[in-house]
N, C-alpha and C positions, 0 to 999 in steps of 0.2 A: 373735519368730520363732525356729524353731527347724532347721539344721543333720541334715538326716537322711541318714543313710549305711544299705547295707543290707550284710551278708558274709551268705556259706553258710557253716553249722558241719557238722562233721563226724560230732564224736559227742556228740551233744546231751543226754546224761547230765553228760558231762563238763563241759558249758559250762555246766551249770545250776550243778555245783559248784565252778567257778572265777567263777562273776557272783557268786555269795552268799558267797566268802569272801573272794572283793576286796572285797565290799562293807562290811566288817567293821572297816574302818578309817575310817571316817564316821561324825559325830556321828547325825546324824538320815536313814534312806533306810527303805524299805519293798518287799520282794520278796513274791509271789504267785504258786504255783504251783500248778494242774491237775494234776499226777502223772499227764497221758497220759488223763484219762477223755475220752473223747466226749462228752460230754453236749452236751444242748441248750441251743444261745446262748456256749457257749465260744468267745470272742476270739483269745483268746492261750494257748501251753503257761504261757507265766511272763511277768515282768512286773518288772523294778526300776527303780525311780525312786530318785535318790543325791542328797545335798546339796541346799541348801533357799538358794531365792533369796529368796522372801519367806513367808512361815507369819499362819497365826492360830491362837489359841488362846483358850479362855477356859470360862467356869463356864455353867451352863445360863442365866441370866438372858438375853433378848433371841439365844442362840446361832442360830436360824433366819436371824435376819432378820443377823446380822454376818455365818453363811454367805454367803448370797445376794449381800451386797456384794462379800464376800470372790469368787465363782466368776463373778460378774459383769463384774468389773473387771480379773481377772486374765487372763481369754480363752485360758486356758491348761490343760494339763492342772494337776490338783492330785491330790493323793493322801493319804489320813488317816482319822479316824475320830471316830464318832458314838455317844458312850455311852451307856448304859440310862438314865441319870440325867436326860438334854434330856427325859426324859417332863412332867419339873417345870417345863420350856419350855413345855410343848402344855397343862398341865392343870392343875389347884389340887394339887397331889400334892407331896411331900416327901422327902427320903432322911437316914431319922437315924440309920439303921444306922453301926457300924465299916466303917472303910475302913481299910485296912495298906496299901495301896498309892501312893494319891495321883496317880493318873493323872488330866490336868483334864479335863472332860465332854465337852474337843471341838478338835479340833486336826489341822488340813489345810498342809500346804505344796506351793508351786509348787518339783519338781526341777530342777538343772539339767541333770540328766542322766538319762535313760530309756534303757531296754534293753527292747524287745519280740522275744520267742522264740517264733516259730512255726513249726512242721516243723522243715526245718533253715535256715531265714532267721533270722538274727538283722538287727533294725533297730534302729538306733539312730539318737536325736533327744537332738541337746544345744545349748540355747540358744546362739545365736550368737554370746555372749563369751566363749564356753567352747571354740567348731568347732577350734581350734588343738589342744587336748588330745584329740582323739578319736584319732587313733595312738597314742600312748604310750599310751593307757588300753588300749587293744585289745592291743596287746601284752603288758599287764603282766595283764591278764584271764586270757590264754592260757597266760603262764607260772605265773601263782597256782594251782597244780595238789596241793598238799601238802595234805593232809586233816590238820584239825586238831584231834586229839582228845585231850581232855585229861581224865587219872584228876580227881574230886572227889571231896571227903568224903564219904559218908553222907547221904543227908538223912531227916530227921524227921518226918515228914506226920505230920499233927494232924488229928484231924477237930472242925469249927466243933459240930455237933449230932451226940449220942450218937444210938446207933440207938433207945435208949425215947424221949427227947424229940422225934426223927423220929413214932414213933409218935404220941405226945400232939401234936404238928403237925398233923400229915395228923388226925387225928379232927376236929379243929377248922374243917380247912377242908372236911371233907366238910358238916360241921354248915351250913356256909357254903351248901354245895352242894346239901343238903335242904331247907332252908329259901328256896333258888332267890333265894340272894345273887347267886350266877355258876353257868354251867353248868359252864366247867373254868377250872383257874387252875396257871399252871406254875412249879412249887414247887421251890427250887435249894438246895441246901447246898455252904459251902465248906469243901475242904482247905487246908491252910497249911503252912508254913514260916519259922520265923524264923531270925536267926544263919546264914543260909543264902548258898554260896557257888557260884555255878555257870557253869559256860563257856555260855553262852547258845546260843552256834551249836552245840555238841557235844550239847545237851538239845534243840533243834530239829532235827536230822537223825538222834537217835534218835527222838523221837517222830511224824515223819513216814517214816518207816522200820517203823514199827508200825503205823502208818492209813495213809499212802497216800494222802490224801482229795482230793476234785476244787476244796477251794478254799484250801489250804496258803495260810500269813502269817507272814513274818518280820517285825516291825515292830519297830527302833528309835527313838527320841527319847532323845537324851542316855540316863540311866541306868535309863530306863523300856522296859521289853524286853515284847512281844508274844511267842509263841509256840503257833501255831495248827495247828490240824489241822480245821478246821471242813470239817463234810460240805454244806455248808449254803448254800444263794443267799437273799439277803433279797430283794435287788432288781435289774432291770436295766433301763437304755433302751437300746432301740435304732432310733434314728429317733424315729418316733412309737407305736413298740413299747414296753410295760411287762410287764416277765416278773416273778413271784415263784415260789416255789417252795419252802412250808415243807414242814417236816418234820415229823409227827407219829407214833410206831408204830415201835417195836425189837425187835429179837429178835435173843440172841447168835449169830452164827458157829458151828458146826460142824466138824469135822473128817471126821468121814464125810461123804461126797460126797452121798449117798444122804438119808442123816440131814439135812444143809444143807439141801438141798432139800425134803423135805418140812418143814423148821421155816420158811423160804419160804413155803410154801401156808398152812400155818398164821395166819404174818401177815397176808398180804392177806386170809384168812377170817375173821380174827379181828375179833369185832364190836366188843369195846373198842377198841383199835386203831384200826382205822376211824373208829367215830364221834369218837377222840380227832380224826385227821386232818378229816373233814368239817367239823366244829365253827369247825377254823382255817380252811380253804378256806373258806366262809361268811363268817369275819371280814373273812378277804382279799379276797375282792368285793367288802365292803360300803367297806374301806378305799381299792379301788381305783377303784371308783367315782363318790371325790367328785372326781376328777381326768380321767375318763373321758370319753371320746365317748360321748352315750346310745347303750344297746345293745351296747359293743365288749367289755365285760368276756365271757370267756371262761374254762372251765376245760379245758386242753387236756389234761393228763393229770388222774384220780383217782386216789391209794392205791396209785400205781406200785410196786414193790418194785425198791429198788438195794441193793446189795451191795456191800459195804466190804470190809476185810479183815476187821472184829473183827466189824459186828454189818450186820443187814437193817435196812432201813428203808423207811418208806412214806412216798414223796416225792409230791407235788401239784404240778401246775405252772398258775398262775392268768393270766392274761395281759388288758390292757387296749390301746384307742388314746386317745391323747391328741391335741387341736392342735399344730401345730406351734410355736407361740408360748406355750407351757404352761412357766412356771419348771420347771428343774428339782430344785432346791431344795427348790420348793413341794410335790411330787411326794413327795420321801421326807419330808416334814414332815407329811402329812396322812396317812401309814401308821405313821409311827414312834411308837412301836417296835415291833417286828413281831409279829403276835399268836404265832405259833407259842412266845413265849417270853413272853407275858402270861397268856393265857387270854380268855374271855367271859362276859359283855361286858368288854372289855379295862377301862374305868375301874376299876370293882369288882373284876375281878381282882389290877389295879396297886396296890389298897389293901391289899389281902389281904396279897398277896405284903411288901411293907411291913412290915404286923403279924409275921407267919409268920418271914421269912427271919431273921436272925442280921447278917448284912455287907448292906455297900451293894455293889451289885452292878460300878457302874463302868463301865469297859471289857468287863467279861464279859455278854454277850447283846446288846451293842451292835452295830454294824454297823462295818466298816473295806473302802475300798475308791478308786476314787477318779473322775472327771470328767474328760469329753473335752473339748479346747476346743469341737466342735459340740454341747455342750451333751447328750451321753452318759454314762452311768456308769455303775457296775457295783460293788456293796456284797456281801458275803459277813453270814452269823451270826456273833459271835464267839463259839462254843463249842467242847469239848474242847480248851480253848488252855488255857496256863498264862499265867501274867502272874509279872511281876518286875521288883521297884523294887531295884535292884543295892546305891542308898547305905544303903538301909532294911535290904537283907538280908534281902526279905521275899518269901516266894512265895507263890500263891495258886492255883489252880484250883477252880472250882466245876462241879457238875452237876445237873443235877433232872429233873422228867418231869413230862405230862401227868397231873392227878387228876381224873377225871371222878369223874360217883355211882358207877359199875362198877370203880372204883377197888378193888385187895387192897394193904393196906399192907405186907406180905411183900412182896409180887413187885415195889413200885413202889420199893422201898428196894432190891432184887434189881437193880433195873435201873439206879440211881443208880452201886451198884459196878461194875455191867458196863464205865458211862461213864466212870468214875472210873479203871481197869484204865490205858489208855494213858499216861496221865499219869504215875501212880505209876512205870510201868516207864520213861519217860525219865529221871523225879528219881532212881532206883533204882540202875540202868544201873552 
């Protein structure tokens, strides 16, 4: 049981950056911020869960079905994430790619403390061996007000594939793609950093200070650091509601207002573009489904155009019902992993991708988010994050895009830098 107290804040800027640098002092918590978008199905502005009563962790072997024990038994919120790699859970599939990071495939913990920030209510829920500390924490929240920014070195971003071996890539899987291996498959390259030192919270509030984005993640575990800007909803329930919402179809930002706008229209006209987006929305039905009330799958929006700071994007939003006694587990196990960052048919793309990429992907395109005790949750994309294993010294961000047949190898490498842009300027900074 959990202890819930509710205050009115003031000024709700500021209480976002006193919860996230209190929280700075704990091994393992996970914060999640909106940055104020509206969108649709938004809970909460923000969101941190602190300190870890009980956790699981583990390698993708059996990782579905130790969830399920794991959210079933615990009745409780949890909070954590779901790597690209549990694909080797669902499928005969492999990852023999490099990994520099070492993040394990899948790792949820029950907090014992929550902070939910909405308007200016802040509520807080802290198990009830804890209800004694909720004054002093609340005080010491309010006074943690010193922003803490701290000069670091240099860093050295490397890139994993030159821009001609991108080339010799991409021919290959178009070859893939003529030959009607897959219709599209979503092809990633990673940067890197080794010898690398960095204030984590100073590189996370510069690069959401650059996007902005509606589904921001701080995620620590011990010395394994998240840092997300992800524009992206993988999945949500709410009730017997199933929302996704991939994303497929970019176009950079602007500076004339004028000029914005029509690169705007452009996108949504845009027939590559589009059918990149349809391709997934199609996946998404077919994923959603297997889980579905016949008939309830819906696609509420099409090829929506939203607007970021850096770049347009064309959002979809897919939505299913479910019974009310449907795992929820079950739910994102029989989507995962999301097509928007596989391709189709997703098996064959997930092979490709294998062959093609360089690194194991990990944490990056996974999903992080977490489950209501009624059996609700709410997952984000993990892209435009950076990742960081602190004792390694090793940083990592990766980015890629949709290659259909209509694919130009220029523009699709064109647009890998565009994604790549944020990142660089936090490590930069």
């Amino acid at each position: 049981m959990r202890k819930t107290t509710s205050i009115k804040i003031k000024d709700i800027s500021q209480s976002k950056e006193n919860l996230l640098s209190w929280a700075q002092q704990f091994e393992v918590f996970s914060w999640m911020d909106s940055n104020n978008y509206n969108l649709k199905h938004t809970s909460y502005d923000a969101v941190l869960a602190i300190d870890v009563q009980s956790f699981l962790t583990c390698d993708c072997k059996n990782a579905f079905d130790k969830l399920q024990d794991f959210q079933s038994n615990i009745k409780d919120y949890i909070f954590g994430y779901l790597a690209y790699d549990l694909k080797n859970d669902l499928e005969n599939l492999r990852s023999k790619n490099y990994d520099g990071l070492g993040f394990s495939d899948l790792y949820f913990f029950q907090p014992k403390k929550i902070f939910f920030l909405k308007g200016n209510l802040l509520e807080v829920q802290y198990l009830e061996a804890y209800e004694n500390e909720i004054e002093n924490d609340l005080e010491d929240i309010q006074n943690n007000n010193e922003a803490i920014k701290q000069v670091q070195n240099p860093i050295k971003i490397k890139q994993r594939i030159s821009k001609t071996e991108y080339a010799k890539k991409l021919k290959n899987i178009l070859n893939h793609i003529h030959r009607g291996d897959i219709y599209e498959v979503n092809f990633c390259q990673e940067f890197y950093a080794e010898n690398a030192k960095i204030n984590p919270l100073t590189v996370y509030q510069k690069l959401n200070e650059i996007s902005s984005p509606p589904f921001a993640t701080f995620l620590k575990i011990r010395d394994h650091f998240l840092l997300s800007a992800s524009p992206e909803r993988f999945v949500k329930k709410e009730n017997t509601k199933i929302i996704s919402q991939p994303i497929k179809g970019t176009a950079k930002r602007l500076e004339n207002k004028k000029e914005d706008t029509e690169i705007a229209k452009q996108l949504f006209n845009d027939p590559k573009e589009r059918s990149e987006n349809i391709m997934i929305v199609d996946l998404v039905r077919n994923d959603l489904s297997k889980t579905a009330i016949k008939g309830s799958v819906k696609v509420e929006e099409l090829c929506k155009v939203y607007s970021f700071k850096q770049v347009h994007q064309l959002i979809s939003t897919v939505v299913s019902k479910v019974e009310k006694d449907t795992n929820p587990v079950e739910i994102i196990k029989s989507i995962f992993p999301m097509g928007s960052m596989t391709g189709a048919p997703k098996i064959s793309a997930m092979k490709i991708i294998e062959e093609q990429e360089e690194t194991k992907r990990g944490l990056y395109s996974g999903a992080i988010g977490y489950f209501t005790p009624n059996n609700d949750f709410d997952f984000n994309v993990v892209i435009r994050s950076i990742l960081f294993n602190q004792s390694k010294e090793y940083i990592s961000f990766t980015v890629g895009g949709a290659i259909t047949s209509k694919s130009i190898i220029a523009n699709e490498y064109e647009e890998c830098m565009i994604k790549a842009e944020a990142m660089k300027k936090a490590l930069q900074a």
